[in-house]
Residue frames as a rotation matrix with the C-alpha (Angstrom) as fourth column:
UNK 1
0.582 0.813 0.000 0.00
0.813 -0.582 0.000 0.00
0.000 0.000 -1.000 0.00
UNK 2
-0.106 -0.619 0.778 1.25
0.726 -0.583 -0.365 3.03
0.680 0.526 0.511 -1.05
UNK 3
-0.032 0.192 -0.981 2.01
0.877 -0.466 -0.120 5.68
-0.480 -0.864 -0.153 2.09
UNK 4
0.798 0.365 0.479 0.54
0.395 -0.918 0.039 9.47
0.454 0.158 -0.877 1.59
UNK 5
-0.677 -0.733 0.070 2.71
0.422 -0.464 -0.778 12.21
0.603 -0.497 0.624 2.42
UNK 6
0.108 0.140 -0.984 2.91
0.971 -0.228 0.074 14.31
-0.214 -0.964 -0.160 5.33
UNK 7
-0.691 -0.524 -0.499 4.29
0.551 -0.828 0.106 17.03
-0.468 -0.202 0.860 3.86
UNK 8
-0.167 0.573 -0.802 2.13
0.203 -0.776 -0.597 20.19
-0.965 -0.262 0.014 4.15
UNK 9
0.083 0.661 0.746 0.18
0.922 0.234 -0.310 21.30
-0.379 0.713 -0.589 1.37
UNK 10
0.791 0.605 0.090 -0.03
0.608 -0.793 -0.012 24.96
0.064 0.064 -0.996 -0.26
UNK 11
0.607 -0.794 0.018 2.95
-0.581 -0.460 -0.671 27.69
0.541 0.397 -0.741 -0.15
UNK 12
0.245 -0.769 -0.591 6.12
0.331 0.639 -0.694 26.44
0.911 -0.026 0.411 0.76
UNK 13
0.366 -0.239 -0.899 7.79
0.884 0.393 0.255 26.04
0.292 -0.888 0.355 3.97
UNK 14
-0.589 -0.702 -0.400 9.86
0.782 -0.620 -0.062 29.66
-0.205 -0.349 0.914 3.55
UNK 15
-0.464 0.693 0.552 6.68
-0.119 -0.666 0.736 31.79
0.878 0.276 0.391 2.43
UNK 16
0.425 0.521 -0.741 4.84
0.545 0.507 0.668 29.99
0.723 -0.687 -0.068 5.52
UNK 17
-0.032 -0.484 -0.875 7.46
0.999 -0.024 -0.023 30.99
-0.010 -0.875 0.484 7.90
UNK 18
-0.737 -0.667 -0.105 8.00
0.660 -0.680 -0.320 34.33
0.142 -0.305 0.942 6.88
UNK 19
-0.055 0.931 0.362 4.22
-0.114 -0.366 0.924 35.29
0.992 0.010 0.126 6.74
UNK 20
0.608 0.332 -0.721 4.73
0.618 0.372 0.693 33.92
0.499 -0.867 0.021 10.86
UNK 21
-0.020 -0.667 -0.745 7.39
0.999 0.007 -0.033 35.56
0.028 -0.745 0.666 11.73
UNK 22
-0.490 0.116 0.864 6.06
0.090 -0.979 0.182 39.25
0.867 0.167 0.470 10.20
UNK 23
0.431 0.784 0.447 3.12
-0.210 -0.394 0.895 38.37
0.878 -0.479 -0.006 12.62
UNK 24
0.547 0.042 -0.836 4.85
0.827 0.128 0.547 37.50
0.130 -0.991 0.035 15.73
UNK 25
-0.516 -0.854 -0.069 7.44
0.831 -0.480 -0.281 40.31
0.207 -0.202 0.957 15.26
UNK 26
-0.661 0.297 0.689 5.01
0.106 -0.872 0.477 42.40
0.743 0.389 0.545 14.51
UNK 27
0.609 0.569 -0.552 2.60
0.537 0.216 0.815 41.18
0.583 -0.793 -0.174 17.72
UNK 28
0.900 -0.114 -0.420 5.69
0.355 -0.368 0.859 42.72
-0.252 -0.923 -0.291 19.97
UNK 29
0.797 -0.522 0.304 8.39
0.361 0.009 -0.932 44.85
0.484 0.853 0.196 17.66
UNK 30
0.781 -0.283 0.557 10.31
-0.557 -0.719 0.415 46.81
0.284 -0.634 -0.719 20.54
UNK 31
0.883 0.057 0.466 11.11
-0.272 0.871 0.410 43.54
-0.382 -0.489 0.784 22.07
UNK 32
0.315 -0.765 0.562 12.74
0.715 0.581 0.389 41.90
-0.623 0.279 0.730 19.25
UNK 33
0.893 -0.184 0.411 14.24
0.253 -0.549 -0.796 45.12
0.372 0.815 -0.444 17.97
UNK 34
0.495 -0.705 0.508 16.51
-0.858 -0.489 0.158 45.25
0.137 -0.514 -0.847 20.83
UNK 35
0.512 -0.356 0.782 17.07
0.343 0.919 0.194 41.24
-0.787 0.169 0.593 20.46
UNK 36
0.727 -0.390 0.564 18.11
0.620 0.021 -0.785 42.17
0.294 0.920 0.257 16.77
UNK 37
0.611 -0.563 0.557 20.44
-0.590 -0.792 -0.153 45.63
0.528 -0.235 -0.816 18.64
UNK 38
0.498 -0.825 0.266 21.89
-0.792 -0.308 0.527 43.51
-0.353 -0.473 -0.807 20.58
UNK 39
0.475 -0.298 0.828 23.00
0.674 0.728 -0.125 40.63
-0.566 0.617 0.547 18.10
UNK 40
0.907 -0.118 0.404 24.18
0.251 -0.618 -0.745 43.43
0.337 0.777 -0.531 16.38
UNK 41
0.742 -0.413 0.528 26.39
-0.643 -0.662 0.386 44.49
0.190 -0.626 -0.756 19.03
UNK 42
0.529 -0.544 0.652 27.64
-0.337 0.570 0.749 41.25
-0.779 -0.616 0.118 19.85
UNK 43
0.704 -0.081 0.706 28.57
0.604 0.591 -0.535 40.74
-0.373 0.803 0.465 16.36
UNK 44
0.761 -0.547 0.348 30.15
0.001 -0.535 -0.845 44.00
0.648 0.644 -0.407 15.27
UNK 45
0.506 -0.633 0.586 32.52
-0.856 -0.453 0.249 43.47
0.108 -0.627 -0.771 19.01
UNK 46
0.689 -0.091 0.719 33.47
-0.026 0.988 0.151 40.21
-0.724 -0.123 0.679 17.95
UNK 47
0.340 -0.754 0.562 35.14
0.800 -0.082 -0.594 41.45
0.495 0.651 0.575 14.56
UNK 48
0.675 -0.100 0.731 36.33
0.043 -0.984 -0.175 44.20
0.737 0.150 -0.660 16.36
UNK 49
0.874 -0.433 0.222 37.94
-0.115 0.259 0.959 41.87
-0.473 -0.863 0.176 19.22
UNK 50
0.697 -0.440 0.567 40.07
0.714 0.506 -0.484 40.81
-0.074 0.742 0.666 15.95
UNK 51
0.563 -0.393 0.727 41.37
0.130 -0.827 -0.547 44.10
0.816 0.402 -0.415 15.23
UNK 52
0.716 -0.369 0.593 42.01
-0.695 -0.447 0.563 45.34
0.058 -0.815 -0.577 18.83
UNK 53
0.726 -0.614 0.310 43.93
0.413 0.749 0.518 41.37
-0.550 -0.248 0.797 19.62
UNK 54
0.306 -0.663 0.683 46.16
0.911 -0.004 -0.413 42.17
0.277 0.748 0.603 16.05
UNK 55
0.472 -0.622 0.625 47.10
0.056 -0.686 -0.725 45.52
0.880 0.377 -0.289 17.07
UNK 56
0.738 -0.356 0.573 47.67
-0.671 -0.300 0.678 45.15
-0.069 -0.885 -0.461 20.34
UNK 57
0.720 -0.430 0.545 50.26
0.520 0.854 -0.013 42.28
-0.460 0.292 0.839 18.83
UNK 58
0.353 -0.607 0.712 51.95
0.659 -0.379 -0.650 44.51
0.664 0.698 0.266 16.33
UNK 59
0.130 -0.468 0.874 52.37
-0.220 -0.873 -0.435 47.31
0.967 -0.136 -0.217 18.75
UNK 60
0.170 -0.495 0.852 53.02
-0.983 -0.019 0.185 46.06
-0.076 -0.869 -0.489 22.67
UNK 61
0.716 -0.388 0.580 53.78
-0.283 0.599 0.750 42.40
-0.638 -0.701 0.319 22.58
UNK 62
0.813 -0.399 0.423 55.73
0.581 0.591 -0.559 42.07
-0.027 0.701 0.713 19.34
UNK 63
0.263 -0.801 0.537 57.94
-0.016 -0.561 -0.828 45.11
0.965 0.209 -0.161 20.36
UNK 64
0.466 -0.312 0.828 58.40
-0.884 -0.180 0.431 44.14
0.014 -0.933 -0.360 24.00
UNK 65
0.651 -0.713 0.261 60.10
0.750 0.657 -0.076 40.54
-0.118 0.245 0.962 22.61
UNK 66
0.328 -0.641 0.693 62.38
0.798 -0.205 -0.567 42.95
0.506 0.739 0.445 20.20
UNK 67
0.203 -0.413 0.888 63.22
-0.103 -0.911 -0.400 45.92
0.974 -0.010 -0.227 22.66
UNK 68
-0.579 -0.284 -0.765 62.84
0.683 0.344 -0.644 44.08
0.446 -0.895 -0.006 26.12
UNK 69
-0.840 0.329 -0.431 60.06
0.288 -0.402 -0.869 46.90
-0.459 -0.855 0.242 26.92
UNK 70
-0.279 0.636 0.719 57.02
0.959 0.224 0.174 48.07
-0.050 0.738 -0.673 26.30
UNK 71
-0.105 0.231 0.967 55.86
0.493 -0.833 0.252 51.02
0.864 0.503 -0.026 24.40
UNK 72
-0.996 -0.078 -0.038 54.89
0.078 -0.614 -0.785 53.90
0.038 -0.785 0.618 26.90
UNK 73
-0.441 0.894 -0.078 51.02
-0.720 -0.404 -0.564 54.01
-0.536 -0.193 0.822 27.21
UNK 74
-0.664 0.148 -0.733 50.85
-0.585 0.507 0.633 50.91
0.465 0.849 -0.250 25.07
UNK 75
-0.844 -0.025 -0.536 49.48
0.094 0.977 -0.193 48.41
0.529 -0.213 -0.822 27.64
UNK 76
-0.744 0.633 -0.212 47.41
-0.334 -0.628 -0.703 51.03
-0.578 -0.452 0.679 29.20
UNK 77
0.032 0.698 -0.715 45.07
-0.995 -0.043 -0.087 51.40
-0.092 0.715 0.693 25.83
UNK 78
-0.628 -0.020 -0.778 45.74
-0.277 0.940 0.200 47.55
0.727 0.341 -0.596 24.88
UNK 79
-0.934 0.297 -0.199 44.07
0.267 0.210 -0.940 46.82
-0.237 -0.932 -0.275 28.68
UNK 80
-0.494 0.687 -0.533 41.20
-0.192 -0.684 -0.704 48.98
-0.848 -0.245 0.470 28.06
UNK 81
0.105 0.689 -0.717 40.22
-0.867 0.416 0.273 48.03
0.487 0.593 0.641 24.44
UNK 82
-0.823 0.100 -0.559 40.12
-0.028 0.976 0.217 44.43
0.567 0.194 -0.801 25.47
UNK 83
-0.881 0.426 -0.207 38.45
0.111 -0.238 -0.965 45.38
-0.461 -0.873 0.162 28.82
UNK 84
-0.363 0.696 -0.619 35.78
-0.745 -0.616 -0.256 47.65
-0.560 0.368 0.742 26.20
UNK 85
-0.605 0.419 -0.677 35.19
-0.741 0.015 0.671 45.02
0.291 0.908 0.302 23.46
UNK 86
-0.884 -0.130 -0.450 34.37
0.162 0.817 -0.554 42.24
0.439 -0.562 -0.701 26.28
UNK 87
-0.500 0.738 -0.453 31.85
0.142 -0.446 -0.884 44.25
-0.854 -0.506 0.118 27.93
UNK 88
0.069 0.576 -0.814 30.34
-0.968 -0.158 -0.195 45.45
-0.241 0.802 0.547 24.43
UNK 89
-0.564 0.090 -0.821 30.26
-0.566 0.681 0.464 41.59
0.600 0.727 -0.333 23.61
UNK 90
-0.835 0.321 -0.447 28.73
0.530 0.687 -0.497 40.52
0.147 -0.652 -0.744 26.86
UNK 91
-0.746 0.365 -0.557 26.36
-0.183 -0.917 -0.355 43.16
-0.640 -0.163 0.751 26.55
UNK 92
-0.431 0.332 -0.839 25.12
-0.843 0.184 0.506 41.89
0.322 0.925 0.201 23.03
UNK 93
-0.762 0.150 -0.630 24.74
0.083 0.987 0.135 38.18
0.643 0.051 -0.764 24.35
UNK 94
-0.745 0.555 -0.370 22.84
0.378 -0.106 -0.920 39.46
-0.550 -0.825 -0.130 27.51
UNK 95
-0.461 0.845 -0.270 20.60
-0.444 -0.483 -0.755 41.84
-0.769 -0.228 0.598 25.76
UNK 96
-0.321 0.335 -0.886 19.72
-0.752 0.479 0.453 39.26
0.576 0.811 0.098 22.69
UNK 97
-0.756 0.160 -0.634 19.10
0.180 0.983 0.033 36.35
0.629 -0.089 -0.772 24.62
UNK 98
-0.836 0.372 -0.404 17.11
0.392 -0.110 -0.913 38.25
-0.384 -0.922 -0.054 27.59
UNK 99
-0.311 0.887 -0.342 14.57
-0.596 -0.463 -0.656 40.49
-0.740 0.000 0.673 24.80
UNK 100
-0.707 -0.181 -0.684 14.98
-0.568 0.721 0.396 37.12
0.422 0.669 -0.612 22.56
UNK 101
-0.799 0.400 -0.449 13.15
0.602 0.544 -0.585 35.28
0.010 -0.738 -0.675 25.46
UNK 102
-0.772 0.399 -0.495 11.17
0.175 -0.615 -0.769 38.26
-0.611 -0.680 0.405 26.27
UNK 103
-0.730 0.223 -0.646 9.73
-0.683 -0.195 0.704 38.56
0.031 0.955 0.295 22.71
UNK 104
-0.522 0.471 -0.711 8.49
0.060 0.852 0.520 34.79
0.851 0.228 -0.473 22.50
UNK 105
-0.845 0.362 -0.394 6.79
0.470 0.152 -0.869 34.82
-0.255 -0.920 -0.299 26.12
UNK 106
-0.646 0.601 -0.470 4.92
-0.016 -0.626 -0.780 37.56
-0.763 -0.497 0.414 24.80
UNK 107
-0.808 0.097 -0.582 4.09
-0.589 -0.152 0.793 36.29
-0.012 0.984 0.180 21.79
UNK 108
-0.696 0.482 -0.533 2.38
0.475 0.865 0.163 33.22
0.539 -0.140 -0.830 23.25
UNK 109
-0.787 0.440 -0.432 0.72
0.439 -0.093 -0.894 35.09
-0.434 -0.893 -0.121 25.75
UNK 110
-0.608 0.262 -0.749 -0.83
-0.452 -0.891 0.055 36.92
-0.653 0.372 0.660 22.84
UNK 111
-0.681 0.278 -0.678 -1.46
-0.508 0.488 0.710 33.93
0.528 0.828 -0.191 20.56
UNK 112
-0.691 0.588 -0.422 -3.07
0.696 0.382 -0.608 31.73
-0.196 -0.714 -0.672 24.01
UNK 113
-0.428 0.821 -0.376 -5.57
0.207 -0.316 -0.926 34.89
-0.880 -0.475 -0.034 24.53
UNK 114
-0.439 0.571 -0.694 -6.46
-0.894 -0.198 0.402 35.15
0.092 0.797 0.597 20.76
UNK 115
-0.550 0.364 -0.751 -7.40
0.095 0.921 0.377 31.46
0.830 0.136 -0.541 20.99
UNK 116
-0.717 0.623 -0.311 -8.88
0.527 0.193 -0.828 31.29
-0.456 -0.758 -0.467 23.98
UNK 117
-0.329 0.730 -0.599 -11.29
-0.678 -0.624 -0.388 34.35
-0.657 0.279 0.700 22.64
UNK 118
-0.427 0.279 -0.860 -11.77
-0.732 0.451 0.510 32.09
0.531 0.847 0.012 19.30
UNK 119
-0.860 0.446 -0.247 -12.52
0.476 0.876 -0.077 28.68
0.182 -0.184 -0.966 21.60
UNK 120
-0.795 0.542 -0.273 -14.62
0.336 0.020 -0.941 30.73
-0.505 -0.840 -0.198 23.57
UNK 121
-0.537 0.435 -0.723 -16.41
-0.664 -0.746 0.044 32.04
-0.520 0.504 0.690 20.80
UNK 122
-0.529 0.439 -0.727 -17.83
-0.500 0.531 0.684 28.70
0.686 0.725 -0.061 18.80
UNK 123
0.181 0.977 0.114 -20.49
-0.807 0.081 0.584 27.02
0.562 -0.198 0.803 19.77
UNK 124
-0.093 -0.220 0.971 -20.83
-0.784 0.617 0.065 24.32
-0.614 -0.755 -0.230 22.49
UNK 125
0.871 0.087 0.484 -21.63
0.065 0.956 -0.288 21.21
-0.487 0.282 0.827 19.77
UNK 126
0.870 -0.466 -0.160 -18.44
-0.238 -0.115 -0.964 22.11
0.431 0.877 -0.211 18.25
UNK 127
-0.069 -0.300 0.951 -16.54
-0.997 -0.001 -0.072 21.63
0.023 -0.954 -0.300 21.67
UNK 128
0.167 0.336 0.927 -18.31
-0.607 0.776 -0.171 18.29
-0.777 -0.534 0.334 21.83
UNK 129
0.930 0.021 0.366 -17.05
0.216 0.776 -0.593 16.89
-0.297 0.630 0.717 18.84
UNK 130
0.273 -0.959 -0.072 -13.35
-0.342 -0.026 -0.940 18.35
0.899 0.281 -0.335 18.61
UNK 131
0.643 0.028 -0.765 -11.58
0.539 0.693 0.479 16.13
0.543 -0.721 0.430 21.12
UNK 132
0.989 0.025 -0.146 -9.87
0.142 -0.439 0.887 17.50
-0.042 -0.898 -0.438 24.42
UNK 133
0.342 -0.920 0.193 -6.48
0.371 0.321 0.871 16.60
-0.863 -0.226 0.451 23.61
UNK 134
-0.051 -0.483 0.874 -6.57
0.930 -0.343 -0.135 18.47
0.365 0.806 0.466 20.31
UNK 135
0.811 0.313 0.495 -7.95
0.167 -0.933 0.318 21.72
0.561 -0.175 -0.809 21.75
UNK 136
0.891 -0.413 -0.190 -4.80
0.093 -0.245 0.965 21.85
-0.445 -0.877 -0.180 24.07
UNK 137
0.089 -0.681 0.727 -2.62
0.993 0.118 -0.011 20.40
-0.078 0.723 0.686 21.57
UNK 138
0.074 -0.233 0.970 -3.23
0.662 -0.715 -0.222 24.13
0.746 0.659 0.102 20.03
UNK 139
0.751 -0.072 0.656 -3.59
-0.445 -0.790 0.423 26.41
0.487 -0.609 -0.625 23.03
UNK 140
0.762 -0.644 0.072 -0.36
0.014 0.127 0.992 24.77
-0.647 -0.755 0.106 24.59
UNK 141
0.041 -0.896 0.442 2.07
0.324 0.430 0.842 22.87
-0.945 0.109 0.308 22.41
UNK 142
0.594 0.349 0.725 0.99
0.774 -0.495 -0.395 24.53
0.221 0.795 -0.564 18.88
UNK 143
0.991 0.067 0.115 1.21
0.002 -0.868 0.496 28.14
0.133 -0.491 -0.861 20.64
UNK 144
0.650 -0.752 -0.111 4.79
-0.279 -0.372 0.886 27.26
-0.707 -0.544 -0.451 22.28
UNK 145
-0.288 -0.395 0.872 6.41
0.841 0.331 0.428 25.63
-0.458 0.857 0.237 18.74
UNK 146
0.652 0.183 0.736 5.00
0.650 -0.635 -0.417 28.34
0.392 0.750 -0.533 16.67
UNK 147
0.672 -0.641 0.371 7.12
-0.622 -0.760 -0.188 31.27
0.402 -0.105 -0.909 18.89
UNK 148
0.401 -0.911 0.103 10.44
0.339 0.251 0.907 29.06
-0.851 -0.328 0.409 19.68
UNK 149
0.393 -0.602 0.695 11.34
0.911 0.152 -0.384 30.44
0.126 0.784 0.608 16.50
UNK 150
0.807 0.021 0.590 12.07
-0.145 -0.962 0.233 33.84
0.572 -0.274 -0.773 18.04
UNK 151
0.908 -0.415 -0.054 13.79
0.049 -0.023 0.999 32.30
-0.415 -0.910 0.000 20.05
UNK 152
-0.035 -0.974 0.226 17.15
0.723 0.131 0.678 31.44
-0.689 0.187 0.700 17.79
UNK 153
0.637 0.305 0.708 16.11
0.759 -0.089 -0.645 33.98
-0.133 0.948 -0.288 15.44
UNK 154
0.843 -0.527 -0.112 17.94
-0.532 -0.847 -0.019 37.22
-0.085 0.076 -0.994 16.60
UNK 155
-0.350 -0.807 0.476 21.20
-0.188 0.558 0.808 34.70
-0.918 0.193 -0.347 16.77
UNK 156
0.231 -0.470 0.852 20.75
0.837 0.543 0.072 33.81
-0.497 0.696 0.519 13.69
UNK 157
0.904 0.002 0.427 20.27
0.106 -0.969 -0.221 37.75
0.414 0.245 -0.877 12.37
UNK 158
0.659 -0.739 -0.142 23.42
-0.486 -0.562 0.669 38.06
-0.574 -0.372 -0.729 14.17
UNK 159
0.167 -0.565 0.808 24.94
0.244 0.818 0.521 35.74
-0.955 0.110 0.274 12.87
UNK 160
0.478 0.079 0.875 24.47
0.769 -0.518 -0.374 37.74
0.423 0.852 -0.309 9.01
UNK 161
0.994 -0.090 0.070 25.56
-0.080 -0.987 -0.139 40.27
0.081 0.132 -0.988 10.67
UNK 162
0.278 -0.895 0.348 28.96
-0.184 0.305 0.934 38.67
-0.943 -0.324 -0.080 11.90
UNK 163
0.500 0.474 0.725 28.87
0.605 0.407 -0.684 38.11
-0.619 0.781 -0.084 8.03
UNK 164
0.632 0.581 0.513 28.89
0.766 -0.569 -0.300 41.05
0.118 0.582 -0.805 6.97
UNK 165
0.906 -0.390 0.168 31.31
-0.423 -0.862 0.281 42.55
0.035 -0.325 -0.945 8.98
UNK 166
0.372 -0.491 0.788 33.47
0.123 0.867 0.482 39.62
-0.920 -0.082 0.383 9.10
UNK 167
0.264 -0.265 0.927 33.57
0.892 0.433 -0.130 40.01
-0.367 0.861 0.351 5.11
UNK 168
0.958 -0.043 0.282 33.82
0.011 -0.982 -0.189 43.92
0.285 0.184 -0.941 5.24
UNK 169
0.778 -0.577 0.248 37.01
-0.371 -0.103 0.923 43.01
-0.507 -0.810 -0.294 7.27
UNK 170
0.382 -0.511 0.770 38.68
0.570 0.786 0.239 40.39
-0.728 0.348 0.591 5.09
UNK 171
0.550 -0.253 0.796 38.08
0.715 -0.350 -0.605 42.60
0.432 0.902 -0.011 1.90
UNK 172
0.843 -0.486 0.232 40.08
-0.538 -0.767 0.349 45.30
0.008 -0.419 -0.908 4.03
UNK 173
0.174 -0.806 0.566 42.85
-0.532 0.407 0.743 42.68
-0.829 -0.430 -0.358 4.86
UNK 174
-0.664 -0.745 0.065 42.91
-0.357 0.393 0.848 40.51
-0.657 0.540 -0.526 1.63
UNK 175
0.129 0.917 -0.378 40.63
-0.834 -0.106 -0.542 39.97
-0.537 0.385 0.751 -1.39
UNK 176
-0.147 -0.430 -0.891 41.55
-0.698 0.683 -0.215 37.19
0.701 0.590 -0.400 -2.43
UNK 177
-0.991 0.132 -0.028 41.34
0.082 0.427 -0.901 35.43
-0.107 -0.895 -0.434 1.20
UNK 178
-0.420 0.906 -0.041 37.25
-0.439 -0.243 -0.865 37.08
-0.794 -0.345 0.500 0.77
UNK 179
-0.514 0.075 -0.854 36.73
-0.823 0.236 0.516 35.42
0.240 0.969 -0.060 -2.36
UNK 180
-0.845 -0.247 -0.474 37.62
-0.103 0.945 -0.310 32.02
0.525 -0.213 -0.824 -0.69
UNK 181
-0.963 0.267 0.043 35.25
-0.107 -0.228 -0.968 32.79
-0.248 -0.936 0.248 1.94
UNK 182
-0.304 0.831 -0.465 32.33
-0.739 -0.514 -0.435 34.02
-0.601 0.211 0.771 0.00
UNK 183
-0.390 0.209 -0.897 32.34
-0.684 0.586 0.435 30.83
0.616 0.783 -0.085 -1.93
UNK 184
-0.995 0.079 -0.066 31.34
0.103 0.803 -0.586 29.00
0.007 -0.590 -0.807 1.19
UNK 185
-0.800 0.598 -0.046 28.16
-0.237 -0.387 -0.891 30.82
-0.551 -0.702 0.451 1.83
UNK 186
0.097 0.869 -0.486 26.02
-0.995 0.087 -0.043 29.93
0.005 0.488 0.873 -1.04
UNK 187
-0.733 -0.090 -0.674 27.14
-0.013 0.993 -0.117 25.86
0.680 -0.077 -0.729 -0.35
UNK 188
-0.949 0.232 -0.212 25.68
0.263 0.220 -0.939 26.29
-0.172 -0.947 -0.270 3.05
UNK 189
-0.335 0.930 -0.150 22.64
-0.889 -0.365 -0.278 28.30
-0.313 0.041 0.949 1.74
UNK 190
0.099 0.620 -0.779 21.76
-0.723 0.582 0.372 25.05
0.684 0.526 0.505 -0.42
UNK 191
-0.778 -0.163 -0.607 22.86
0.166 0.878 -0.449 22.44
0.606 -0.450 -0.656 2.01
UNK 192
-0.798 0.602 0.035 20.35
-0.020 0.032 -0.999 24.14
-0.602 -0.798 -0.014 4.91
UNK 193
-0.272 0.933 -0.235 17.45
-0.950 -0.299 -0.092 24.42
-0.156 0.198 0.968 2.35
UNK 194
-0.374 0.150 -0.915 17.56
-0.531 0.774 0.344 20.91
0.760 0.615 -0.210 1.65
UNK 195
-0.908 -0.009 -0.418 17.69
0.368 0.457 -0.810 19.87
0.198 -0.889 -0.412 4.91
UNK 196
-0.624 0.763 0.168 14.35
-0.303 -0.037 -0.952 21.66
-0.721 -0.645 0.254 5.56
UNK 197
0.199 0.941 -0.275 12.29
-0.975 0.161 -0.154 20.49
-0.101 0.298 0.949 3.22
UNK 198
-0.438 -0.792 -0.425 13.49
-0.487 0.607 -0.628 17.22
0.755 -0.068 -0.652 3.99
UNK 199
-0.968 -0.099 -0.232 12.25
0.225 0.077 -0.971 17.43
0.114 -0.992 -0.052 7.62
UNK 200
-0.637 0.729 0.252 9.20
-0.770 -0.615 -0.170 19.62
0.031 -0.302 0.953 6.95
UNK 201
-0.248 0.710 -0.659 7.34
-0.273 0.602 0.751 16.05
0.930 0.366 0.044 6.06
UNK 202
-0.131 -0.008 -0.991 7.84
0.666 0.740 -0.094 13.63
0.734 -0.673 -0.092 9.45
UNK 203
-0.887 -0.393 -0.241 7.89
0.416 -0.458 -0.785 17.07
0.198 -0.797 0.570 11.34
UNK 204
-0.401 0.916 0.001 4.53
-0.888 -0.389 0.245 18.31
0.225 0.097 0.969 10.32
UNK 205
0.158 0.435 -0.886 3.54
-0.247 0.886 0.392 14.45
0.956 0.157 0.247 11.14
UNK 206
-0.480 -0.582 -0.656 5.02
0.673 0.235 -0.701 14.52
0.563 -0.778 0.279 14.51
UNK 207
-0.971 0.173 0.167 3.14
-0.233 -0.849 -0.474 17.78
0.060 -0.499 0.865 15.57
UNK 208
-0.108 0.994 -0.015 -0.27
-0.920 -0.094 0.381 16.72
0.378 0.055 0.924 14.48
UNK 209
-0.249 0.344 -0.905 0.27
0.101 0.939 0.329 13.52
0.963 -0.010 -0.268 16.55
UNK 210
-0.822 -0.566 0.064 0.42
0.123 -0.286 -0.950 15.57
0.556 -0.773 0.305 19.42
UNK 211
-0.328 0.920 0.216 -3.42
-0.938 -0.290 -0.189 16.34
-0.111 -0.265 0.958 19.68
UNK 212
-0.153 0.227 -0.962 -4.12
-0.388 0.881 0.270 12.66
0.909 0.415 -0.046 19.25
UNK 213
-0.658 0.007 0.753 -5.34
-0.747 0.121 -0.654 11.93
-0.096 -0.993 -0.074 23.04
């Protein structure tokens, strides 16, 4: 006997998502604008730890080998940018993960009281014939799968940005070295799209066994 797919009818998997993620961003935008500020942050003090490490190489630790001392005021400022980009990178991780979190909480809390308003709206024989374990299914485990994607999203937005600046950096230091690079990025784009539509079948089959009580 031939088995039916699973996999979801109608637009695709990356139209789907991004039609979800306008509406949760858009359900609380403050939130995950400062999730996205501080992925930013942690991203642009990460290429910027690069810089500060390399000069503080060329100028106090590669001329205290060769002179037996170090610069006058060199270690001072070396101290202090590391000190600075540390703090501006723990800064980034703290405030992405904390309005990353803060986002999704509030997304559910938003999506739970639209549903609830919808259950409470249809009629009581409609109640009696949708079973108990599906109605939760959606006002719990539905609800808390639909915003976990908030959750890795600003990381991944950072992650483009670390990109970006990452490759703004190279072409500054060697074009030929950014070439190399930039040839990686469309592999990986095709390797991750396969992989989801792959998955989207057995995963969309896995969720809808959840209401099955």
């Amino acid at each position: 006997m031939a088995q039916t797919s699973t996999r979801p009818s109608g637009p695709s998997t990356t139209r789907r998502g991004m039609v979800l993620i306008r509406e949760l961003v858009g359900l609380h935008p403050v939130p995950f604008a400062l999730a996205v500020f501080g992925a930013a942050l942690y991203a642009g003090a990460t290429v910027g730890s690069t810089v500060v490490l390399g000069r503080l190489t060329d100028e106090v630790i590669f001329p205290s080998f060769e002179d037996g001392a170090i610069p006058d005021g060199s270690l001072v400022w070396g101290v202090a940018a590391i000190v600075a980009v540390t703090f501006l990178r723990a800064t980034g991780v703290v405030t992405r993960r904390y309005f990353a979190g803060m986002t999704s909480e509030r997304g559910q809390r938003s999506f739970r009281r639209r549903l609830s308003d919808q259950y409470l709206s249809l009629p009581l024989a409609w109640h009696q014939r949708t079973p108990a374990g599906q109605l939760l299914a959606h006002a719990d485990n539905d609800t808390e799968v639909a915003t976990e994607l908030l959750h890795p999203l600003p990381f991944s937005l950072g992650v483009a940005f670390l990109a970006v600046f990452s490759a703004a950096s190279l072409v500054v230091i060697d074009v030929w070295l950014a070439l190399v690079a930039f040839a990686i990025f469309p592999a990986l784009t095709v390797l991750n799209r396969v992989y989801s539509r792959r998955i989207e079948g057995p995963a969309a089959e896995v969720q809808a066994s959840v209401g099955r009580v």
